[in-house]
py3Dmol code that shows the C-alpha trace and the ligand (Angstrom):
import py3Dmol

protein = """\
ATOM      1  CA  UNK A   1     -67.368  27.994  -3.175  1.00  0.00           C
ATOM      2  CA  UNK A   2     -67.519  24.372  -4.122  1.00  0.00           C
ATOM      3  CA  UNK A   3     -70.357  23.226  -1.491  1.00  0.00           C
ATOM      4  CA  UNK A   4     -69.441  19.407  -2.277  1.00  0.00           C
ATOM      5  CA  UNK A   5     -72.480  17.858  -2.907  1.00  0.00           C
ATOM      6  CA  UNK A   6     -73.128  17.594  -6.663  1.00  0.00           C
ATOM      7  CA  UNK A   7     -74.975  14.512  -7.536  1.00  0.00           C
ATOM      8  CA  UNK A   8     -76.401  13.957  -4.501  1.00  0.00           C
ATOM      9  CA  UNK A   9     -80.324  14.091  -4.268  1.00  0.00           C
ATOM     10  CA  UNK A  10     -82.964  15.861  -1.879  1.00  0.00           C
ATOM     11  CA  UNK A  11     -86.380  16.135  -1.177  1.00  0.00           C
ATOM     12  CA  UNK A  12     -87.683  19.787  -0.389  1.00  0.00           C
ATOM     13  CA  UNK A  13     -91.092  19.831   0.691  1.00  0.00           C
ATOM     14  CA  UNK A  14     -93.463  23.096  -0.219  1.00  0.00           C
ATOM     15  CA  UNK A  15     -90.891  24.068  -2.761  1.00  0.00           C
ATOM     16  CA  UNK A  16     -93.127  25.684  -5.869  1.00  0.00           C
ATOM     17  CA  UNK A  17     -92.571  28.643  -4.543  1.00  0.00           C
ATOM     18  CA  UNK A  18     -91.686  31.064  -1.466  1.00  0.00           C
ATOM     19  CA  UNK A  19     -88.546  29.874   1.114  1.00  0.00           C
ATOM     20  CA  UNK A  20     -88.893  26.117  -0.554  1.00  0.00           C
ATOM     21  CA  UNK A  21     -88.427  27.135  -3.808  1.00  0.00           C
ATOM     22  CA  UNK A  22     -85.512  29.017  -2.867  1.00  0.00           C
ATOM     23  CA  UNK A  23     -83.965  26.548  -1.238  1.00  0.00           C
ATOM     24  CA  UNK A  24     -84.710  23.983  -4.279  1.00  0.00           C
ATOM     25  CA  UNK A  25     -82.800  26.566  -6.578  1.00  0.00           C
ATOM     26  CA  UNK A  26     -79.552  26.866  -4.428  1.00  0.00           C
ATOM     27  CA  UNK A  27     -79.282  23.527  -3.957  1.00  0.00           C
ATOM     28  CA  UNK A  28     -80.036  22.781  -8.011  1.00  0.00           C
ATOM     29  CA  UNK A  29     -77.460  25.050  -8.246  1.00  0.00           C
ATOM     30  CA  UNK A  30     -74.867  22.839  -6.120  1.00  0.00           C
ATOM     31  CA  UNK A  31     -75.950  20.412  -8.645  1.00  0.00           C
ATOM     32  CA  UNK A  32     -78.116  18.135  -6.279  1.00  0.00           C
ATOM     33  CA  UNK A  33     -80.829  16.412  -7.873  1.00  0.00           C
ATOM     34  CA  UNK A  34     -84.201  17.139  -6.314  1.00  0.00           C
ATOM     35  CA  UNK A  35     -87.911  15.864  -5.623  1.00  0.00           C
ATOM     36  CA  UNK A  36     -90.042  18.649  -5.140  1.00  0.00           C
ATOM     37  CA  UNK A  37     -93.366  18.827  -3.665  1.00  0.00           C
ATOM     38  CA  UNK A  38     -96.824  21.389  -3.558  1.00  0.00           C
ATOM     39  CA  UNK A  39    -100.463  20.597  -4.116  1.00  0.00           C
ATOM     40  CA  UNK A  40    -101.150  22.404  -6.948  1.00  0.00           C
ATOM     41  CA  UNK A  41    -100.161  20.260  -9.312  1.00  0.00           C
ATOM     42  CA  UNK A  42     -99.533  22.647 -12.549  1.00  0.00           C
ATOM     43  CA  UNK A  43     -97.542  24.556 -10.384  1.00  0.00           C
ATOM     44  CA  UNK A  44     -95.146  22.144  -9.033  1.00  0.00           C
ATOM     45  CA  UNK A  45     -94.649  21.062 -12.416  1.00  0.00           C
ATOM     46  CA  UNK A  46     -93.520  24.321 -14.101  1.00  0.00           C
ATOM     47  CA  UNK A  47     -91.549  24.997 -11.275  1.00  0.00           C
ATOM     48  CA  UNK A  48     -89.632  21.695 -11.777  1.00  0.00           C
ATOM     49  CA  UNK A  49     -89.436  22.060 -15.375  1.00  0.00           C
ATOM     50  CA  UNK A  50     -87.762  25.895 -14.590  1.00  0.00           C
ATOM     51  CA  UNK A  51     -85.434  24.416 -12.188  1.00  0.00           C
ATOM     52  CA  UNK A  52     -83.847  21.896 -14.175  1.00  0.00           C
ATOM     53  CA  UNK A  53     -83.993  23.604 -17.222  1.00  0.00           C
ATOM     54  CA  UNK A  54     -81.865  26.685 -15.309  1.00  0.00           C
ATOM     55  CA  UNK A  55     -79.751  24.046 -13.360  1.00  0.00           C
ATOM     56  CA  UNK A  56     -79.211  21.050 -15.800  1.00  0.00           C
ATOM     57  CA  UNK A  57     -80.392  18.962 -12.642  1.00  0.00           C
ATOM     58  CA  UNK A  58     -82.960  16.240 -12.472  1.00  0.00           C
ATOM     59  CA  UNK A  59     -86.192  17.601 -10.911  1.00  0.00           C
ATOM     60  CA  UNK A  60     -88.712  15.273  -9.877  1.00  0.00           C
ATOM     61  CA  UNK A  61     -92.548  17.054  -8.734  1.00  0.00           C
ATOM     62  CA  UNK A  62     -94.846  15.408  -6.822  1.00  0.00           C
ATOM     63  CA  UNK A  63     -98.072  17.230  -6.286  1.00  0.00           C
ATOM     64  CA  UNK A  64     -99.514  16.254  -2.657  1.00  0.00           C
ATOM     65  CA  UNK A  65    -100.128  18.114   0.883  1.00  0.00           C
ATOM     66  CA  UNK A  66     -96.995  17.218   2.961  1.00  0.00           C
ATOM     67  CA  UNK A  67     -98.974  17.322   6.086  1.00  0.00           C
ATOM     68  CA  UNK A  68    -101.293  14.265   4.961  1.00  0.00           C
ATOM     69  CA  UNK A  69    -100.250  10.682   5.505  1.00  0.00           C
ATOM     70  CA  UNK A  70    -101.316   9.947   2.417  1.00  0.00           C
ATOM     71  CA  UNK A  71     -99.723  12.948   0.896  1.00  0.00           C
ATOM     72  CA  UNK A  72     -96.456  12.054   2.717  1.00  0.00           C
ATOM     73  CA  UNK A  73     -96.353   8.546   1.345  1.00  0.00           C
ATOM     74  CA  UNK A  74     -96.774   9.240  -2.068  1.00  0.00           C
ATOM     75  CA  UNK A  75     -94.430  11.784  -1.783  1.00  0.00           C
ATOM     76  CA  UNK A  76     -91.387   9.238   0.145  1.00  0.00           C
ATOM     77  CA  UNK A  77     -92.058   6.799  -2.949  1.00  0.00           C
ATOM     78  CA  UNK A  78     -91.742   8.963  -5.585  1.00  0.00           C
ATOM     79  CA  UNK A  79     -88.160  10.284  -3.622  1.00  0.00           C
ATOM     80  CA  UNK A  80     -86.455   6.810  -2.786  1.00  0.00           C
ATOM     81  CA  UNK A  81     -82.948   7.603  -1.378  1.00  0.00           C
ATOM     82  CA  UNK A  82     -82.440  11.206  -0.011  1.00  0.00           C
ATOM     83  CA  UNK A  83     -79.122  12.293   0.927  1.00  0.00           C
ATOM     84  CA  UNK A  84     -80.954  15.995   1.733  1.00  0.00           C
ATOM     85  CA  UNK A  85     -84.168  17.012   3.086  1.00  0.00           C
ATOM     86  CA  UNK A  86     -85.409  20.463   3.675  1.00  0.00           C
ATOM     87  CA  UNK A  87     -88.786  20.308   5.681  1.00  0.00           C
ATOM     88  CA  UNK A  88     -91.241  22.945   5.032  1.00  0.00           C
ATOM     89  CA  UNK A  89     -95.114  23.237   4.807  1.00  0.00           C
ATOM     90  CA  UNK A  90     -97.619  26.364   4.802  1.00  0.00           C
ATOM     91  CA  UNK A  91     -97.844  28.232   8.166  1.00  0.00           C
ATOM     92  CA  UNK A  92    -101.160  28.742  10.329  1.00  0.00           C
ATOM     93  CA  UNK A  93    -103.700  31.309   9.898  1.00  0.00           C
ATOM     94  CA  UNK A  94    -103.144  34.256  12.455  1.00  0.00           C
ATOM     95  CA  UNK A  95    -105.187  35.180  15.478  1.00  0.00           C
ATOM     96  CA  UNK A  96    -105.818  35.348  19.433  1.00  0.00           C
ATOM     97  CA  UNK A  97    -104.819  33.532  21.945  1.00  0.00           C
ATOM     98  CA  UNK A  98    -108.538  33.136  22.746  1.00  0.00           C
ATOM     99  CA  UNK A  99    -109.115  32.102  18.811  1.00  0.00           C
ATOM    100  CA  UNK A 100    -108.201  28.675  18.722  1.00  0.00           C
ATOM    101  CA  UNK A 101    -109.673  25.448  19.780  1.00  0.00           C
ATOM    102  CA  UNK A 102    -107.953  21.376  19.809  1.00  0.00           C
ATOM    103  CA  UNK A 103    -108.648  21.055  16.082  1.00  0.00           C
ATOM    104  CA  UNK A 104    -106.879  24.378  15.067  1.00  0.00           C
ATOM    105  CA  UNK A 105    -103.940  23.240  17.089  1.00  0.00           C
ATOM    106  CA  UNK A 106    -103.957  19.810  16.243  1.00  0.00           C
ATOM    107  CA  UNK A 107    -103.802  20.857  12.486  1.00  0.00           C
ATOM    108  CA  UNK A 108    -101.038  23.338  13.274  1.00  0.00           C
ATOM    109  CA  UNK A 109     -98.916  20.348  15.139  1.00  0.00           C
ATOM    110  CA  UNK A 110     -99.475  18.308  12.691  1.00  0.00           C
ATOM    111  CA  UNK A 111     -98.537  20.393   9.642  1.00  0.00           C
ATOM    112  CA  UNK A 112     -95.197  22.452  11.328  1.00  0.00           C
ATOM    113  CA  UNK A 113     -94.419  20.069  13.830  1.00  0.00           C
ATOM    114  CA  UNK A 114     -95.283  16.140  13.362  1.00  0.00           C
ATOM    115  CA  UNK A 115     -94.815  16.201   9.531  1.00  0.00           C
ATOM    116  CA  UNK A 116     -91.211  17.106   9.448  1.00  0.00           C
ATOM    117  CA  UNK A 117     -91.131  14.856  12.300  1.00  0.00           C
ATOM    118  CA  UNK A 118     -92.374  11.783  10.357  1.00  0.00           C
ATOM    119  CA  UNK A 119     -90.289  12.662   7.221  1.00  0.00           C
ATOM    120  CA  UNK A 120     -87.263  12.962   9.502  1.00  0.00           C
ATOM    121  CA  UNK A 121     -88.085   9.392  10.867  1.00  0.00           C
ATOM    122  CA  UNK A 122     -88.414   7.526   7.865  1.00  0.00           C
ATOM    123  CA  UNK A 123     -85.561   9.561   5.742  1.00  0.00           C
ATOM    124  CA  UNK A 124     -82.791   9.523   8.503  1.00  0.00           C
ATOM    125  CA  UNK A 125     -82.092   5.809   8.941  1.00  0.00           C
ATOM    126  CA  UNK A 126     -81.012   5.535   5.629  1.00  0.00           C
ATOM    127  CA  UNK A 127     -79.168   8.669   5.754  1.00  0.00           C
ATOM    128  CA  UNK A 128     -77.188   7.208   9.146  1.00  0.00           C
ATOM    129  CA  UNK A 129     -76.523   3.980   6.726  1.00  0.00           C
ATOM    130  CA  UNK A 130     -74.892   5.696   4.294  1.00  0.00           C
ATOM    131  CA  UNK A 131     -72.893   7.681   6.791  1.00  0.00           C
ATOM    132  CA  UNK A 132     -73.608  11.275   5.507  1.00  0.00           C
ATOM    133  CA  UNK A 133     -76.868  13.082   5.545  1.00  0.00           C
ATOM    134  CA  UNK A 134     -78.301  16.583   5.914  1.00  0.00           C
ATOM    135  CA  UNK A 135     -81.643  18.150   7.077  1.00  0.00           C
ATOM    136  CA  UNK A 136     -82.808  21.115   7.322  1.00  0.00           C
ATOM    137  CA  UNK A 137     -86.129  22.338   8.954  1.00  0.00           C
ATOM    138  CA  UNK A 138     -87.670  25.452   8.427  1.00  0.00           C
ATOM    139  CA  UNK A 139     -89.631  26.969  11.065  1.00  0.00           C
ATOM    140  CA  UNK A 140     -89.598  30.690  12.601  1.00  0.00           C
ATOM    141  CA  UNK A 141     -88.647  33.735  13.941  1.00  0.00           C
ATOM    142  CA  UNK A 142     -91.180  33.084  16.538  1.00  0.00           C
ATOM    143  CA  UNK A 143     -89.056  29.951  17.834  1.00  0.00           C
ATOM    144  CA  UNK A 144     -87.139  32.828  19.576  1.00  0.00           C
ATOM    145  CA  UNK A 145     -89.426  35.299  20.025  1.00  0.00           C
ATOM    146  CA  UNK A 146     -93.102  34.488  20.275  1.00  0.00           C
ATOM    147  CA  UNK A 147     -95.174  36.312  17.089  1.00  0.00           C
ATOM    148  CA  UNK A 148     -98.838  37.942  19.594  1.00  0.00           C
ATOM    149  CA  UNK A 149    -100.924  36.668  15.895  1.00  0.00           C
ATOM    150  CA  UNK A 150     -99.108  33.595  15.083  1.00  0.00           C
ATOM    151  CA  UNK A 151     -99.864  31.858  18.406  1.00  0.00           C
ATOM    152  CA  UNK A 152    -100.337  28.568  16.412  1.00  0.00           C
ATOM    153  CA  UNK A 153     -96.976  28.866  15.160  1.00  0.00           C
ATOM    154  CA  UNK A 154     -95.380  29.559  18.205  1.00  0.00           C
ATOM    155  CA  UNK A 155     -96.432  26.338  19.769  1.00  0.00           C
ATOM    156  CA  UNK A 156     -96.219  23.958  16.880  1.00  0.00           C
ATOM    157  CA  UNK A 157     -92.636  25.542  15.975  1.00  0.00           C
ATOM    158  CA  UNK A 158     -91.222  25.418  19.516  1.00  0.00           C
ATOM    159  CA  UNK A 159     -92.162  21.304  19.864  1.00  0.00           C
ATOM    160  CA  UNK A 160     -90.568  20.997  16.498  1.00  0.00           C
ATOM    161  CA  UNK A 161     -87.484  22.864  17.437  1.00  0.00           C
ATOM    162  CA  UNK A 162     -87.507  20.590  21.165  1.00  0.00           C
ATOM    163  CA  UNK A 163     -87.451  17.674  19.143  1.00  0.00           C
ATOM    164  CA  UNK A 164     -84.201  18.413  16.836  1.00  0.00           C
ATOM    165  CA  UNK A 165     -82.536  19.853  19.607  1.00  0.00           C
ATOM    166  CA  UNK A 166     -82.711  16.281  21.102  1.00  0.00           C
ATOM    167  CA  UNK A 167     -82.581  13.943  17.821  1.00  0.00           C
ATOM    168  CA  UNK A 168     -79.926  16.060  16.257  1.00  0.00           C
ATOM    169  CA  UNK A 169     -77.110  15.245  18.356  1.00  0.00           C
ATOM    170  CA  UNK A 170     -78.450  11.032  18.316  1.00  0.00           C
ATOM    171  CA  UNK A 171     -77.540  10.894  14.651  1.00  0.00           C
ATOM    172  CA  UNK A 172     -74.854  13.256  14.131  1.00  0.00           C
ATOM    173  CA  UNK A 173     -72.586  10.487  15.107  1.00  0.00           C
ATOM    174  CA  UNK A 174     -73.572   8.849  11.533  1.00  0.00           C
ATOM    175  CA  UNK A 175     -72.448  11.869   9.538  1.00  0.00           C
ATOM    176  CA  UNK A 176     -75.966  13.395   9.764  1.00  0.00           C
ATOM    177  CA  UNK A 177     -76.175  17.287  10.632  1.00  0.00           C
ATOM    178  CA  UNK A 178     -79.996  18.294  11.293  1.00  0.00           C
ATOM    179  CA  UNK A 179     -80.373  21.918  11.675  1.00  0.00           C
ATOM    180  CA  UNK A 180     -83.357  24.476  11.372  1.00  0.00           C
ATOM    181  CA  UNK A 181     -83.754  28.188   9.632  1.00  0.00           C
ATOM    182  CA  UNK A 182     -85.580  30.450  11.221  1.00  0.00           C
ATOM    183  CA  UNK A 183     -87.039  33.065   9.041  1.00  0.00           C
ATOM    184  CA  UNK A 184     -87.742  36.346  10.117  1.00  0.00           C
ATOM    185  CA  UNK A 185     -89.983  38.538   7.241  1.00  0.00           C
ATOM    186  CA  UNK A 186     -89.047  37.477   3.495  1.00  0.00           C
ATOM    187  CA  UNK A 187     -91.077  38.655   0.387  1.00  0.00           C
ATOM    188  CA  UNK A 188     -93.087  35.888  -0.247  1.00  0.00           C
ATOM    189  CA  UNK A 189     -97.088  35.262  -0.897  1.00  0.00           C
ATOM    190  CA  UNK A 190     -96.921  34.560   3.601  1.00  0.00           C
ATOM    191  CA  UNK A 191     -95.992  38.042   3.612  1.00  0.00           C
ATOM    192  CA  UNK A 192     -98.051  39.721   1.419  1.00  0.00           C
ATOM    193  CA  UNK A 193    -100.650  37.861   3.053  1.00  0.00           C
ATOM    194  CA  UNK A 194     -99.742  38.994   6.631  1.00  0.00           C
ATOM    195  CA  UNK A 195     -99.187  42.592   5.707  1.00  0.00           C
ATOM    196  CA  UNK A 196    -103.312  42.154   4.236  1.00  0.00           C
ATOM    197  CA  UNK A 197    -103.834  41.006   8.253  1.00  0.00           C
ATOM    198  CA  UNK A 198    -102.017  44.210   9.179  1.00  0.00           C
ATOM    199  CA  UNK A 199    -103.666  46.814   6.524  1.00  0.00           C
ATOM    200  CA  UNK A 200    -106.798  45.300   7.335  1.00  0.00           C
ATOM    201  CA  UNK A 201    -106.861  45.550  11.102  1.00  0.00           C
ATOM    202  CA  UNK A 202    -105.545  49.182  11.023  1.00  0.00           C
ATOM    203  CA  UNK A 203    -107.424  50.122   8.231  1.00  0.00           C
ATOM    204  CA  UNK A 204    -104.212  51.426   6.264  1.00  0.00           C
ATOM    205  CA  UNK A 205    -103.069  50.180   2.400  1.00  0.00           C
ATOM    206  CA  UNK A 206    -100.852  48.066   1.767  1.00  0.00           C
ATOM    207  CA  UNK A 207     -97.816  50.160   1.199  1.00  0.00           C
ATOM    208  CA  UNK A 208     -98.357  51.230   4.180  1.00  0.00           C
ATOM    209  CA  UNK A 209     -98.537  48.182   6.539  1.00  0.00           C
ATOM    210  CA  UNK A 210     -94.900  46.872   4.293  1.00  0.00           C
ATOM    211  CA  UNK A 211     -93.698  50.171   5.350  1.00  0.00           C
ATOM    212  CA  UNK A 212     -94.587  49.510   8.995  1.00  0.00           C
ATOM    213  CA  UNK A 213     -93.177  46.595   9.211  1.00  0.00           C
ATOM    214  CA  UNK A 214     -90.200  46.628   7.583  1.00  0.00           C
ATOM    215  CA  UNK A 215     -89.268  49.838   9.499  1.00  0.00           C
ATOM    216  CA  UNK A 216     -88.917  46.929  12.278  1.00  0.00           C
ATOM    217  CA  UNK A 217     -86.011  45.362  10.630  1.00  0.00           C
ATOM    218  CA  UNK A 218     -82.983  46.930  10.737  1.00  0.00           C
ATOM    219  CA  UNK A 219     -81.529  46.326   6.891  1.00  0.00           C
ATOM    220  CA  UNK A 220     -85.430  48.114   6.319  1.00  0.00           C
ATOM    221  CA  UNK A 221     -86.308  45.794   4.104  1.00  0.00           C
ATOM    222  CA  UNK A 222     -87.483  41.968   3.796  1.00  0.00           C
ATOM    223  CA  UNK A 223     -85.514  39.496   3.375  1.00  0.00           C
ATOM    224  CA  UNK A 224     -85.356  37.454  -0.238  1.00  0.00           C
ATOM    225  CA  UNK A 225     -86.069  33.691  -0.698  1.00  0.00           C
ATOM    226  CA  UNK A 226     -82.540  33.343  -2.727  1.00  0.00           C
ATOM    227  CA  UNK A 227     -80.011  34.141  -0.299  1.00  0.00           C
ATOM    228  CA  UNK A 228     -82.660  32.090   2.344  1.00  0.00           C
ATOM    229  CA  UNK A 229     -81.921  29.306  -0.087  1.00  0.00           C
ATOM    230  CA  UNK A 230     -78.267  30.336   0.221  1.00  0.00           C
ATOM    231  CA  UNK A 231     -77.743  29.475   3.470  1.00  0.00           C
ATOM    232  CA  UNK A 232     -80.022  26.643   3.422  1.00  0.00           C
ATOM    233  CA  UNK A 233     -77.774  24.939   0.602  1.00  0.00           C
ATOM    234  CA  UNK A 234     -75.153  26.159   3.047  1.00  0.00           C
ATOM    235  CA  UNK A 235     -76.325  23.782   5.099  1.00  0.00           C
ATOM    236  CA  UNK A 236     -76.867  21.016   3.386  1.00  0.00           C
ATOM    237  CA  UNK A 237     -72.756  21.390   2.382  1.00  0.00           C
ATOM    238  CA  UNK A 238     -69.715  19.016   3.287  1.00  0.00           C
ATOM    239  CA  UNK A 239     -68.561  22.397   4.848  1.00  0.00           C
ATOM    240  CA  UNK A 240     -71.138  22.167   7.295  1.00  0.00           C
ATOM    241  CA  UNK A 241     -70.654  18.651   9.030  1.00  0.00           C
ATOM    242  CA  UNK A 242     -69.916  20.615  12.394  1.00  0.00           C
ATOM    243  CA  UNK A 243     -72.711  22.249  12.281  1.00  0.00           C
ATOM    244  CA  UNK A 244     -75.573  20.297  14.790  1.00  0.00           C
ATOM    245  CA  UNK A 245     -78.761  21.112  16.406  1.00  0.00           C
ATOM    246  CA  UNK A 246     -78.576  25.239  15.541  1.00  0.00           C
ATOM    247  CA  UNK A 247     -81.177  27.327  15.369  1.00  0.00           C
ATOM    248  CA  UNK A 248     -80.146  29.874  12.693  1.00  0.00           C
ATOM    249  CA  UNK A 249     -82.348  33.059  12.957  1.00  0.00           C
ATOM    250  CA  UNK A 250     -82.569  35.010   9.174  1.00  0.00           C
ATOM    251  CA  UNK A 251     -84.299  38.288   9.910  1.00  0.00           C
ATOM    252  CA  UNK A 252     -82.184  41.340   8.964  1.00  0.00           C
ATOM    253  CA  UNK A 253     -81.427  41.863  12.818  1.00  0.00           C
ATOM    254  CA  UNK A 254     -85.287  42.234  13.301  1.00  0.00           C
ATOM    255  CA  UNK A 255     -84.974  40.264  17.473  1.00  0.00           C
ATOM    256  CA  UNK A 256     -83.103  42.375  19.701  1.00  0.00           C
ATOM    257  CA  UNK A 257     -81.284  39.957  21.347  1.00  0.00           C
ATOM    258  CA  UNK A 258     -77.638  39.425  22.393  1.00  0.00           C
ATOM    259  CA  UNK A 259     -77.396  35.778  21.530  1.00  0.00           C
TER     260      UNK A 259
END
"""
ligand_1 = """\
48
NAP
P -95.397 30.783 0.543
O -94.652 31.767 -0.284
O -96.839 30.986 0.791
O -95.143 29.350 -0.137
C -95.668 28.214 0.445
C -95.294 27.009 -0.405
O -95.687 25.853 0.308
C -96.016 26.945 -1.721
O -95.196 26.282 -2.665
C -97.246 26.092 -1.396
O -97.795 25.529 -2.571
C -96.610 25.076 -0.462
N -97.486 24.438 0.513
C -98.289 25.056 1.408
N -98.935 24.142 2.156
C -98.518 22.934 1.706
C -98.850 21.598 2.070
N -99.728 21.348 3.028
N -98.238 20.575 1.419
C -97.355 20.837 0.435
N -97.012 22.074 0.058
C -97.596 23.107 0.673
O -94.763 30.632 2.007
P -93.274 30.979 2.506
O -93.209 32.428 2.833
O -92.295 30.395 1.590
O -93.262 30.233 3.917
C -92.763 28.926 4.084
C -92.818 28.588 5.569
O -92.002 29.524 6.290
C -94.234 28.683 6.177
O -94.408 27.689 7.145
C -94.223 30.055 6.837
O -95.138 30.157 7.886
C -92.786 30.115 7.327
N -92.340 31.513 7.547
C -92.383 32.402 6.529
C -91.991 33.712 6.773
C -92.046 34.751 5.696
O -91.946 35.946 6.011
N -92.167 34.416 4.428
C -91.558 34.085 8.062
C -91.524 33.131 9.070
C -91.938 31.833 8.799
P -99.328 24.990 -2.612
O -100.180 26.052 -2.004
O -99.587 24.732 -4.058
O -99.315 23.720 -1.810
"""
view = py3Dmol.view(width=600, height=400)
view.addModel(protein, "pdb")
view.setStyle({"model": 0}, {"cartoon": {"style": "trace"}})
view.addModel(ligand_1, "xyz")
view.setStyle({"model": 1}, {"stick": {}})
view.zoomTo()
view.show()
């Protein structure tokens, strides 16, 4: 399928690797030009350099922490005009409920809720301007259905997720769809580091806690960044301009719900 948006560009934040890097690849793929952004600076770079060498696309890295002002502004000039942004950032460090104090949950609010917040706010206008634009925020399974460890991500997720459900239906007038992906378990370095918390805690290996908690899922297995980037380039399509203020849950049927 033709997803009708060669030649436009996007910004996808915490794209060297993981969900962000799979959503940078499906949308090279759609031939969208990109800026990409990590902190680790030889990282971003060879990812860029892969991308567009794979894609024929122009890749732009810009090695900062997204959840930083400073970080955020370098990245916004090095990007100019985006037609596409896919918000992402590293998620908080497990735990209790009893675990955390303001600091811990002012860093988790600022990193998964306010950042894609502020780089919503200053890449939207432009996008209403122009009369078509596309965002996509990726946040969590636990939007729906609260994670007992990932308290932090709970809360900063959920205000995130209040916040498009409002501001996606003020712009969509202007030909701007804002959505969010919630990913349930993927095979990424997040999950390899929470099945560590798991083998840890119940002092089993590490075969073991994957085994445990991909018997959970229902496909048994995790899910893969490139069909996450899939549906994230989705999207970002001209096929999805009726598409406003979802919440679309990836997780291999892994929350029993109806709806
Ligand atoms: P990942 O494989 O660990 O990749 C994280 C990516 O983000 C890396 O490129 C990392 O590069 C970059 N990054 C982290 N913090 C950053 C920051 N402050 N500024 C800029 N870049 C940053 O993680 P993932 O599995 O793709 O997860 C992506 C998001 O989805 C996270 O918020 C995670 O909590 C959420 N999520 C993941 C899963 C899952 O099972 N994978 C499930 C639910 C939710 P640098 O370290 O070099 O910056």
């Amino acid at each position: 399928m033709d997803l009708g948006i060669k030649g436009k560009r996007a910004l996808v934040c915490a794209a060297s690797k993981g969900l962000g890097r799979g959503c940078a690849e499906a949308l090279a793929e759609a031939g969208v030009d990109l800026v990409i952004n990590s902190r680790t600076e030889d990282e971003i770079i060879r990812t860029a350099g892969e991308i567009a060498d794979r894609h024929g696309v122009s890749v732009t890295p810009v090695a900062a922490d997204i959840t930083t002002e400073d970080g955020r502004a370098r990245v916004l000039d090095a990007a100019g005009q985006i037609d596409i942004l896919v918000n992402n950032a590293g998620g908080p460090p497990p735990g209790t409920w009893t675990d955390w104090n303001r600091d811990d949950f002012i860093k988790a609010i600022d990193a998964n809720m306010l950042t894609a917040i502020a780089l919503m706010q200053a890449l939207v206008p432009g996008m209403m301007d122009r009369g078509w634009g596309r965002v996509v925020n990726i946040t969590s399974q636990s939007v729906r259905s609260p994670i007992a460890v990932l308290g932090l991500s709970n809360t900063a997720r959920a205000g995130l997720t209040g916040f498009v459900a409002g501001m996606s239906r003020q712009v969509a007038g202007h030909g701007v769809c804002v959505n969010n992906i919630l990913p349930g378990i993927h095979a990424t370095d997040r999950a390899d580091s929470l099945d560590k918390g798991v083998s840890q805690q119940q002092g089993i290996s590490m075969d073991e806690a994957r085994a445990q908690r991909q018997a959970g899922i229902p496909t048994g297995t995790y899910g893969q960044p490139e069909d996450f980037g899939a549906t994230c380039a989705f999207l970002c399509s001209e096929h999805a301009k009726f598409i406003i203020g979802q919440n679309i849950l990836l997780d291999g049927g892994a929350l029993n719900v109806t709806i």
